[in-house]
Structures are given as structure tokens and as C-alpha cells.
FIDREN-375441 format. One line per 3 residues: their letters; for each residue x negated, y, z of C-alpha. Coordinates in steps of 0.25 Angstrom, whole numbers, plus 5000, padded with zeros to 4 digits. Layout:
N
a = X/Y/Z | ...
***
This chain:
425
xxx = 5000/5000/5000 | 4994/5013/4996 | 4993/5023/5007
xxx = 4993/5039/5002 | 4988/5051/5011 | 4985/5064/5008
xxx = 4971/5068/5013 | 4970/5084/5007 | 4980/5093/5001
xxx = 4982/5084/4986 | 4974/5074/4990 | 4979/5059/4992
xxx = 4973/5047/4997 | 4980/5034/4993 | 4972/5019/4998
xxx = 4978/5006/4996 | 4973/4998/5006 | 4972/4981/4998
xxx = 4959/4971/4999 | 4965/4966/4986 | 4954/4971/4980
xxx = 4938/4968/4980 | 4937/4984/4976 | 4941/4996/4982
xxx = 4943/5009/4975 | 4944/5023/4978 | 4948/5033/4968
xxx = 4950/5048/4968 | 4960/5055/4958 | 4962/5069/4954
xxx = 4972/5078/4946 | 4971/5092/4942 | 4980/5099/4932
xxx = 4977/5097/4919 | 4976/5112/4916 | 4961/5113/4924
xxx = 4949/5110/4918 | 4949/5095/4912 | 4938/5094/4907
xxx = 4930/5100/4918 | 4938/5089/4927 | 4937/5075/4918
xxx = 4920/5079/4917 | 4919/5081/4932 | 4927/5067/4936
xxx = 4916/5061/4929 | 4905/5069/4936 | 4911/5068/4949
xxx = 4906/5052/4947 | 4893/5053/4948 | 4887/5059/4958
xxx = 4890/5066/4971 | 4880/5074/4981 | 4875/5059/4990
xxx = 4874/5053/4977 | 4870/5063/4967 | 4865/5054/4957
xxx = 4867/5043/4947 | 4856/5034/4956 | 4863/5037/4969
xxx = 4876/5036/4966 | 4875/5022/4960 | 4866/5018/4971
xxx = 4878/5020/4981 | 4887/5012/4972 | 4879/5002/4971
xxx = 4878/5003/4987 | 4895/5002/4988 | 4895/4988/4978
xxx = 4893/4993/4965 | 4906/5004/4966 | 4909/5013/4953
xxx = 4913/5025/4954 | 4922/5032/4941 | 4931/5043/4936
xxx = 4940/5048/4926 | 4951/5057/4922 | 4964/5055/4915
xxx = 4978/5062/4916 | 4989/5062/4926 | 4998/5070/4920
xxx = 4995/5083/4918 | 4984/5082/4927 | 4970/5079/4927
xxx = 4967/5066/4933 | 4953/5062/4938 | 4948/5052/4946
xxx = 4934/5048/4953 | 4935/5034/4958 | 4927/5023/4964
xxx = 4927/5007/4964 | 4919/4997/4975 | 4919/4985/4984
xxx = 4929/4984/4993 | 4924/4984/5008 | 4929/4971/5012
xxx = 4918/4966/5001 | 4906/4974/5006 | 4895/4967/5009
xxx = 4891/4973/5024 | 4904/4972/5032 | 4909/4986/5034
xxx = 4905/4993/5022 | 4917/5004/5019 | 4913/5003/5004
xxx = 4925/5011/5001 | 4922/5023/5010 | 4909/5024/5002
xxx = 4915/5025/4991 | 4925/5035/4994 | 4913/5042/5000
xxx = 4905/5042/4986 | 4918/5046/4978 | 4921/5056/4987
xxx = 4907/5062/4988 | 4910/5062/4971 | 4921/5071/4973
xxx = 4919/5080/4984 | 4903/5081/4984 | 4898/5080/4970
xxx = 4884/5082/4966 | 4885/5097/4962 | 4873/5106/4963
xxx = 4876/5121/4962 | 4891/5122/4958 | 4890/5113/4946
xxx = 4887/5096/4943 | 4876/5091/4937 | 4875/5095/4926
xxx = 4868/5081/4918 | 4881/5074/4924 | 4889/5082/4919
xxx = 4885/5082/4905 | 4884/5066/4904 | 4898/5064/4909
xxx = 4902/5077/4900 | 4895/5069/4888 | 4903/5054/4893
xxx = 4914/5063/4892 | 4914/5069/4878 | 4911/5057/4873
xxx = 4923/5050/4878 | 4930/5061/4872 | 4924/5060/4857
xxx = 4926/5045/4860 | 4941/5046/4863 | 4946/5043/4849
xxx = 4939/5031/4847 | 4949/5025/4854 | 4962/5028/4846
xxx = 4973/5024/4855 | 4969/5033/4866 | 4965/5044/4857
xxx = 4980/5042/4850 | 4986/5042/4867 | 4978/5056/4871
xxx = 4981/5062/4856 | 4997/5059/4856 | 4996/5066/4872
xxx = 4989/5077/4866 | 5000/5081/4854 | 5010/5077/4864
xxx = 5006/5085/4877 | 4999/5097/4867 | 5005/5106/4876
xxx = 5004/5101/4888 | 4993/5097/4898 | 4996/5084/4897
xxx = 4991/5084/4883 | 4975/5090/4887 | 4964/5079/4886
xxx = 4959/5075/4901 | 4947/5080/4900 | 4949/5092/4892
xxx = 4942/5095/4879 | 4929/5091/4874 | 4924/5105/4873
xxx = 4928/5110/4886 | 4921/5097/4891 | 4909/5101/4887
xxx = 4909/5116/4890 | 4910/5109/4904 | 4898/5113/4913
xxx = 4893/5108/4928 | 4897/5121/4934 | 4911/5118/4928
xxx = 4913/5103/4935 | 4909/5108/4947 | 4921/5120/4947
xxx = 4930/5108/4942 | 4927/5099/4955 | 4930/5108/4964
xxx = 4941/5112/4959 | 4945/5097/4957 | 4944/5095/4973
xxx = 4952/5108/4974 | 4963/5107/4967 | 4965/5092/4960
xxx = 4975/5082/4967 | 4969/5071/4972 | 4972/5054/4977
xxx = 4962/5047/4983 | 4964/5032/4980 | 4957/5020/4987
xxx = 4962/5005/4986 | 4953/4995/4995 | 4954/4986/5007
xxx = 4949/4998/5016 | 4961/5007/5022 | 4955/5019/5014
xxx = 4953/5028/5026 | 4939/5031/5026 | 4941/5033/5010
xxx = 4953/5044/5016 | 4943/5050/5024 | 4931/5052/5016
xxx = 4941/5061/5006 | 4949/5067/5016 | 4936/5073/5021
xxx = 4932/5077/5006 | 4945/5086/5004 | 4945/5092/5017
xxx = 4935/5100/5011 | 4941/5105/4998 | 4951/5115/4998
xxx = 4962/5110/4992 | 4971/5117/4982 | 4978/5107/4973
xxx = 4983/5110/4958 | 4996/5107/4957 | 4998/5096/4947
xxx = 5009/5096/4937 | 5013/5089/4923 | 5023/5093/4914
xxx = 5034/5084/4910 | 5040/5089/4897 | 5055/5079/4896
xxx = 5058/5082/4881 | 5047/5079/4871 | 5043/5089/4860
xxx = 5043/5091/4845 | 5038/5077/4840 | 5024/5079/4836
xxx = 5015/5068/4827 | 4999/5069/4825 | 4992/5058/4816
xxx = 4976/5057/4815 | 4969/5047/4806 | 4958/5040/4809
xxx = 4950/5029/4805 | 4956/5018/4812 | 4964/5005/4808
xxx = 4974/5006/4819 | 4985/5017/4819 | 4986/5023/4832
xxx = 5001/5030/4837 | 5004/5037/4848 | 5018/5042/4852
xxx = 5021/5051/4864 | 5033/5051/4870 | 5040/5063/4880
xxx = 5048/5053/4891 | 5057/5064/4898 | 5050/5065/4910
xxx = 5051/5076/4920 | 5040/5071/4928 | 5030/5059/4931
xxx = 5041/5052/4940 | 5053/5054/4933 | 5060/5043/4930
xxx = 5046/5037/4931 | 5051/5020/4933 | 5062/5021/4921
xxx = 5051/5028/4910 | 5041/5015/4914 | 5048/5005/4910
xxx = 5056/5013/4899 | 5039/5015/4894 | 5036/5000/4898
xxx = 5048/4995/4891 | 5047/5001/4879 | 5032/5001/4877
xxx = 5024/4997/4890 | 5021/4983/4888 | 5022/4969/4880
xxx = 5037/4970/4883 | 5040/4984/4879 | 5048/4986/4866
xxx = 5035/4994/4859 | 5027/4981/4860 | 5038/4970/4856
xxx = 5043/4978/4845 | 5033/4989/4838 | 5021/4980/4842
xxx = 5025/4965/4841 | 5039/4965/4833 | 5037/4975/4823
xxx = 5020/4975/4824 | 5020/4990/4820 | 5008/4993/4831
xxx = 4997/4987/4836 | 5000/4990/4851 | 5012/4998/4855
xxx = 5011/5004/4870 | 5020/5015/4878 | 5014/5022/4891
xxx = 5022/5031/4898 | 5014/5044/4902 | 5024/5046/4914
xxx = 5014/5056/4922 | 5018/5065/4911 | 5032/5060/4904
xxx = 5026/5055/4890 | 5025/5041/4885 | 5018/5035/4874
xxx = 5017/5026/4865 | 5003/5021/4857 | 5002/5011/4846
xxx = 4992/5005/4836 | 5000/5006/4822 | 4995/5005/4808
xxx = 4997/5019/4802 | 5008/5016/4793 | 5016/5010/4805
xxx = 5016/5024/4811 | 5032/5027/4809 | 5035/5014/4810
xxx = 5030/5012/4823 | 5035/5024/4829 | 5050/5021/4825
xxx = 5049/5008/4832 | 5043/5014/4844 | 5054/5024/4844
xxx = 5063/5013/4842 | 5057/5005/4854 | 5060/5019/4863
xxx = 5073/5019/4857 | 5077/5004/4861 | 5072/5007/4877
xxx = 5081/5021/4876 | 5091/5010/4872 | 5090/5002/4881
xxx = 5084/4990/4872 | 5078/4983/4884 | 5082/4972/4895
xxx = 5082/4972/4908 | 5071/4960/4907 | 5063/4972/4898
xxx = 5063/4981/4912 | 5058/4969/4921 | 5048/4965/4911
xxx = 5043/4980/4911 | 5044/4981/4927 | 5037/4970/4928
xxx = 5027/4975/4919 | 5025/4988/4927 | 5027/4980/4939
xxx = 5015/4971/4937 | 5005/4982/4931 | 5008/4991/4942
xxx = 5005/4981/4952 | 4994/4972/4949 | 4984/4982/4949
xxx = 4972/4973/4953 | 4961/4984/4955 | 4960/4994/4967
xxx = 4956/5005/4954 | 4970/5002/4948 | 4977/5004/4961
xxx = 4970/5016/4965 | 4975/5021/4950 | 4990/5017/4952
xxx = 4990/5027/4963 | 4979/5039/4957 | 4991/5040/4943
xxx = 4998/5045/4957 | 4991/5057/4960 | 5000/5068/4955
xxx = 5012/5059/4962 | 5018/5064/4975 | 5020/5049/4980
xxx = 5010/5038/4976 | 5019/5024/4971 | 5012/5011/4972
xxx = 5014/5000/4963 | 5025/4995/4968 | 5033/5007/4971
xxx = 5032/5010/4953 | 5037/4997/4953 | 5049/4996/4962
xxx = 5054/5010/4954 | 5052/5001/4940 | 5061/4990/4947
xxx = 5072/5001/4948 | 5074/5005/4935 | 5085/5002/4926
xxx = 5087/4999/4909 | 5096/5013/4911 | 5085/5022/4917
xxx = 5075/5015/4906 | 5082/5018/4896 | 5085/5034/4900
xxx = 5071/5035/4900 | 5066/5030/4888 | 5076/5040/4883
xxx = 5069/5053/4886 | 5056/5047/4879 | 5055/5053/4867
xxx = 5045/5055/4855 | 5035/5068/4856 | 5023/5065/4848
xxx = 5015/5055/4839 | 5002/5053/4837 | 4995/5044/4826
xxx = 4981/5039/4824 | 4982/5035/4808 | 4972/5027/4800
xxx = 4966/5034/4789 | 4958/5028/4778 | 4943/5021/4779
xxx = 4934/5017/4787 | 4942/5011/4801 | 4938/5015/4815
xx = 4943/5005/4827 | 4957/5009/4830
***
């Protein structure tokens, strides 16, 4: 059972206490609005890694993992909502596998990640600067290399077209340009105001009780005058003028993305009803996109839904030969269509309950568990597993059915193959 307490003014602490696991895990998530500097924040997570003033380089730091087992420390960014998301986290040995009885390998850990993110290795008001630059170089190269993966690219270009005018529709990290206009002086302003103004949750799964962890942050923001953004996104419930965008390159698989408006008015509205409605119509082996436009009709390659629900948007990616365009995209409208119908049984809602039921609740890593509850952060109340589930068991065919008739079309993008040489799709 998880246990939430609030340790400084937008700051959470949740610890689930299980000796399930070999592992524990201890992770520290962070959103800002996504109207501050991005690219200064997504650089500075990955700085944040390296170093802190006790172990101040590369040597040092990975001498003292070593010391706690072999633990890895990591960090990313990603969007939750119209927020900035990032997150500094560290895995090890669980203290009941120590090799010198009493050893609080957890608390260590908690120490060195704390000492990450409260006491970095700054000199002078600014990082180093040779850090900086090699994680600035990682980072523009995951960029350029962004489109040699066509399926995401299509994913984040579809967002983009949709959500132009919205926050929603930025890149996480910014632009490449202002990326590398980035200087040391300018991470180090962005940390502090992280620690100022960023809301936080603190999660750590292990067979400890998690109070020494509680502690050692508590003591960390006690000395940070705190002054939380507040953290909005905006749920637009009618969709705009239909707008399609087709590039070509050279690839041998098509690749189509459809975004959907769901009628949303905010991330919990309706919430249980618009994931089956999602799952049903193209979450799983089951739903109506993969029986019938994959397996029936074979107009895709693969044929997925996902349902953006921090943000009211559902969409819809397949692999299509070019020419299969149009036909495709009738028959997925056609799919929506029989869900808004009511073209479903009631063994369809079991099948996708259960479903949702057993990916919500056989997560089988203390890192997957401290995830369920991070995508939480903006949330007033933290769910468990079982508490998503039992709101899924009460949902009817009616309340399916009323949702999937809010989702409606709002824009299209299409990867189109183009004549010569072929690229890897």
C-alpha cells in the first residue's frame, strides 16, 4: 500500500513498502509549466547525473556505485501535459540483500541522489562547462536522429499540427537552436529556479519503511524557499478545422497518424469510460482496429490507438502502404463509428477490463511502480492500481458508448514513400 505525505510546500513523498522485489528504487519527479525555458531544463536533468560536490567527478561518483552493489543512477524528460516533466532516479540492491548486515543501501542512495539535486557540482554560479557540452552534444544528436525512427517522428509531427497552437504541441526540449545557445551560467539559473518553483513527488519502493529516505529530502527542501508554479493544461472539447500534412521520404513503409479531440474537460473527466472506449476500439489484439483494419481487411501493417487523456487527444498510428491511405482512414473511422454504435458486447468490456486490469497490475519492477505513481504528479490524490481498476469494473456499454462519441477527427499526418533508393521504414 502506498503511503503519500507532503514533506514542503509542492513537494510529495509516496513509499511503498514490499520485499517483493531483489531492488529498490527511489525516484525524483518534477514538473514545471511548459511555458519556462525547455531547453535549459531537459539539458540540465542530464547534467544533474553526473556529478554532485562529494563526488564531483566521473572516478568518484562511480567508485561509490560500485560501493552501494553496482546501482545506476538516470534521467529523462518527457510531457505530462502541458507540463515539463523531469525525472533523476536511482536503482540498487535491496538492504535485505546486503552483504554486511545493516547496511541502509537505500538511505545511500537517497543521499547520493539528493546530493544530485540539492548540492550539484557548481563552481562560480554556473556547471561545468565540458559536461555541459558533451551532454549538449548527446542531446543534439538524439534530435537529428529522431527521424530515423519513422513511427515516432509521424507520433510528435501529428502533436505538433494538431496542438500548433497550443503548448501541448512544443518539442520537450525545446529547439535545437536555443539548445545550443545554452550556456553553464544559463543551467545553473534554471536549477534554482527548478528547486524554487517546480512541483515535485519523491517516490521510493523497497522493503525499508522509507523513512530515513523521507528525512534526507525533507532536510534538503527545508532550505529552499518554495514558491510553486502553478500547473495548468488546456483541454480544448471540440476539435478544429481538419488539417492533413503529408511528407515523402524514402522509405517502403507508409506511415499515418490520425489525431483525435476526445471532448475532455479535463484529465479526470469521464476518465474509466474514455479507456475502454480507446482500448476497445484500438488498444489491444481484441479492439476493432486490429480485427478488422489490420487482420480482416489487411490495410496496415500494425493499427494501435492511445489515448493522451492528460491532455483530451487520442491517436491513432499505422503502417500502411501509401496508396492505402484513404482506405485505411475510412475504415478507422468506420471502427470509431461502430464503438459510438454500440457495435461491441459485453464480453468485448470484460476482455478489455481485464486487459487493463492485468497491465495495471503486474508490474513486476520496483521502477514500474515508482512510474505508475510519478504520471500522478499533477494529480491531487495518487490512485493505485487497484483503485484504476475498480472505477474500470463500473463502467457500462452506455457510458462507453457516450464517450466514444465526443472523439472526433482534427488532423492527419502522412509519411508517403517516394520514389528510389528505400531507407528502413
Amino acid at each position: 500500500m502506498a503511503k503519500v505525505r507532503t514533506i514542503a510546500d509542492g513537494v510529495r513523498i509516496c513509499t511503498v513498502q514490499t520485499d517483493r522485489f531483489k531492488s529498490a528504487f527511489i525516484g525524483v519527479s518534477m514538473v514545471v509549466p511548459m511555458t519556462g525555458n525547455l531547453s535549459a531544463n531537459a539539458l540540465l536533468i542530464k547534467v544533474l547525473k553526473h556529478s554532485c560536490k562529494k563526488y564531483p567527478d566521473f572516478v568518484k561518483l562511480n567508485r561509490k556505485l560500485d560501493e552501494l552493489y553496482g546501482a545506476s543512477i538516470a534521467a529523462g524528460f518527457s510531457k505530462k501535459g502541458e507540463a515539463q516533466m523531469l525525472d533523476l532516479e536511482i536503482s540498487c540492491i535491496d538492504d535485505r540483500f546486503a552483504l554486511k548486515s545493516g547496511e541502509k543501501i537505500t538511505a545511500e542512495c537517497a543521499e547520493l541522489i539528493s546530493g544530485m539535486l540539492f548540492n550539484p557540482d557548481v563552481k562560480k554560479g554556473a556547471f561545468k562547462s565540458d559536461i555541459v557540452d558533451e551532454e549538449r552534444r548527446f542531446l543534439l544528436q538524439d534530435i537529428e536522429e529522431e527521424i530515423n525512427n519513422k513511427r515516432t517522428y509521424a507520433q510528435k509531427k501529428c502533436v505538433s499540427i494538431q496542438c500548433r497552437n497550443e503548448l501541448f504541441g512544443k518539442r520537450i526540449y525545446g529547439t535545437k537552436e536555443e539548445i545550443e545557445a545554452l550556456t553553464p551560467e544559463d543551467l545553473y539559473e534554471a536549477w534554482q529556479n527548478l528547486l524554487r518553483t517546480a512541483t515535485f513527488l519523491i517516490t521510493c519502493v523497497s522493503s525499508d519503511d522509507c523513512r530515513q529516505v523521507e528525512r534526507i529530502f525533507k532536510k534538503g527542501f527545508s532550505k529552499i524557499e518554495r514558491q510553486p508554479a502553478e500547473i495548468t493544461t488546456e483541454f480544448r472539447t471540440r476539435p478544429g478545422k481538419f488539417r492533413r500534412v503529408e511528407e515523402q521520404f524514402p522509405v517502403n513503409q507508409g506511415k499515418l497518424v490520425l489525431g483525435f479531440r476526445t471532448g475532455k474537460k479535463n484529465k479526470e473527466d469521464n476518465f474509466a469510460a474514455y479507456v475502454l472506449a480507446a482500448d476497445i476500439f484500438g488498444g489491444n489484439v481484441y479492439s476493432k482496429l486490429f480485427l478488422n483494419v489490420r487482420e480482416k481487411l489487411s490495410l496496415c501493417y500494425y493499427c494501435w490507438a492511445r489515448l493522451i487523456s492528460e491532455k483530451g487527444l487520442l491517436m491513432v498510428d499505422c503502417g500502411i502502404d501509401t496508396e492505402n491511405e484513404k482506405k485505411a482512414t475510412d475504415e478507422i473511422l468506420a471502427q470509431l463509428k461502430a464503438v459510438c454504435d454500440g457495435d461491441f458486447t459485453d464480453d468485448d468490456i470484460k476482455a478489455s477490463v481485464m486487459g487493463m486490469r492485468e497491465r495495471w497490475l503486474s508490474m513486476d519492477n520496483p521502477g514500474a511502480i515508482c512510474g505508475w505513481y510519478s504520471t500522478q504528479i499533477t494529480d491531487e490524490t495518487l490512485c493505485t492500481p487497484e483503485e484504476k481498476v475498480a472505477l474500470l469494473e463500473k463502467v457500462t456499454k452506455k457510458e462507453i458508448c457516450a464517450a466514444a462519441k465526443h472523439i472526433k477527427l482534427e488532423a492527419a499526418y502522412m509519411i508517403s514513400a517516394q520514389e528510389g533508393e528505400k531507407d528502413e521504414a
